[in-house]
C-alpha beads as a LAMMPS data file, in Angstrom:
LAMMPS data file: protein, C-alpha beads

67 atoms
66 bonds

1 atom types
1 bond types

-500.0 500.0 xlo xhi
-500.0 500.0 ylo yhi
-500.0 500.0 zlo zhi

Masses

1 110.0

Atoms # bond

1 1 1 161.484 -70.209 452.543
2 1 1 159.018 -71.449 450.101
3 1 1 157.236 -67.770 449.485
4 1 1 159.022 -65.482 447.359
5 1 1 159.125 -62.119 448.977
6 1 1 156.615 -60.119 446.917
7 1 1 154.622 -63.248 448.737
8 1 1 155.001 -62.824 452.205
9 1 1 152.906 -60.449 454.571
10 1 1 154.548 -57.270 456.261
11 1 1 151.114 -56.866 458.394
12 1 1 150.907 -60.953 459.704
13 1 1 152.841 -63.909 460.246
14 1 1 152.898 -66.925 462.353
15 1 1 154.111 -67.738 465.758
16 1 1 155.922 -70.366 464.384
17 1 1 155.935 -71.928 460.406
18 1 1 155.687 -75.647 461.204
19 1 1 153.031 -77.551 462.861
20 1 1 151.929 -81.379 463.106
21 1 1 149.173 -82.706 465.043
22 1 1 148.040 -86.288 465.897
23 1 1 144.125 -86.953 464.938
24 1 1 144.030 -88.205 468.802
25 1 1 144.994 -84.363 470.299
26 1 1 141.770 -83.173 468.608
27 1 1 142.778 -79.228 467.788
28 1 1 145.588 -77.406 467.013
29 1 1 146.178 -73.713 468.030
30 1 1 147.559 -71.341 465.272
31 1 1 149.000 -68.220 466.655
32 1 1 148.662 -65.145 464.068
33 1 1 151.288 -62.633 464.872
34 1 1 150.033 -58.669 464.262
35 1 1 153.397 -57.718 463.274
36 1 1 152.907 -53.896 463.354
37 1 1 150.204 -53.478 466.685
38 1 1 147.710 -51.594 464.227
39 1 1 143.902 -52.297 463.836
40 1 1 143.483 -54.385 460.410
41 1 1 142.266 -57.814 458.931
42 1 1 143.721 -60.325 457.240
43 1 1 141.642 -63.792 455.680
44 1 1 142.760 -66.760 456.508
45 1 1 141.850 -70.346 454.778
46 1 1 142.876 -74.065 455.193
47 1 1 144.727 -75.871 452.200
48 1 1 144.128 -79.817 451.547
49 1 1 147.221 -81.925 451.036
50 1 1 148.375 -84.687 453.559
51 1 1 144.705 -84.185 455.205
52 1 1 141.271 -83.278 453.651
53 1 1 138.807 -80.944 455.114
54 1 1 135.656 -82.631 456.208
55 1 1 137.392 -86.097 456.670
56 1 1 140.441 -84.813 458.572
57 1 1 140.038 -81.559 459.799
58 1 1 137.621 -78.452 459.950
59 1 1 137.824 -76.428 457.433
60 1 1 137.952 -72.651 458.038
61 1 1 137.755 -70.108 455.509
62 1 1 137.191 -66.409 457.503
63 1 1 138.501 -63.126 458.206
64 1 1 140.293 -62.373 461.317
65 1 1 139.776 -58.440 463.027
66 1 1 142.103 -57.202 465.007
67 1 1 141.795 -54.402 467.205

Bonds

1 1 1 2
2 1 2 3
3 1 3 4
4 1 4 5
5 1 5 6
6 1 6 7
7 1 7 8
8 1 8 9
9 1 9 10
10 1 10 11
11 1 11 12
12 1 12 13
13 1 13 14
14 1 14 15
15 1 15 16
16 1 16 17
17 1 17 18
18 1 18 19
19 1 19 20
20 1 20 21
21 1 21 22
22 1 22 23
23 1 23 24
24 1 24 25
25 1 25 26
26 1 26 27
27 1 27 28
28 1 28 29
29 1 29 30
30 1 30 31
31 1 31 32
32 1 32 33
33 1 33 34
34 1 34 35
35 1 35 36
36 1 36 37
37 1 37 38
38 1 38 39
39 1 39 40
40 1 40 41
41 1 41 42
42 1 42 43
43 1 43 44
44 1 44 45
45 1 45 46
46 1 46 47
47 1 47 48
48 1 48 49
49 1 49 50
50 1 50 51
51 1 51 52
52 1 52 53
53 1 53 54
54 1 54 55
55 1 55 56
56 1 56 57
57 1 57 58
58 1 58 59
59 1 59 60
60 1 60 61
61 1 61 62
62 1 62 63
63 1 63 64
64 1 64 65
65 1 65 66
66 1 66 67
């Protein structure tokens, strides 16, 4: 609800919009949805705010293929 609509993806989205994670679980699995089924790519990058990458978390800055 925070995107406008010119914002948000019509090729990707997420399995589900929330996610929190103790420091104790050790990972968290993202689930990027291929909305349409087609071959593409889409980048994807972590964002510092509550947690900082490299004292937190991993950071991960990549593009994802699908086929």
């Amino acid at each position: 609800t925070n995107l406008d609509e010119s914002e948000k993806n019509e090729n990707f989205g997420f399995s589900c919009l929330h996610y929190s994670v103790s420091e104790a679980s050790g990972s968290l699995r993202i689930t990027i949805l291929n909305k349409k089924g087609v071959a593409s790519s889409v980048h994807v990058t972590t964002i510092d705010d509550a947690a900082i990458a490299g004292d937190d978390y991993e950071k991960v800055d990549k593009t994802i293929h699908f086929k």
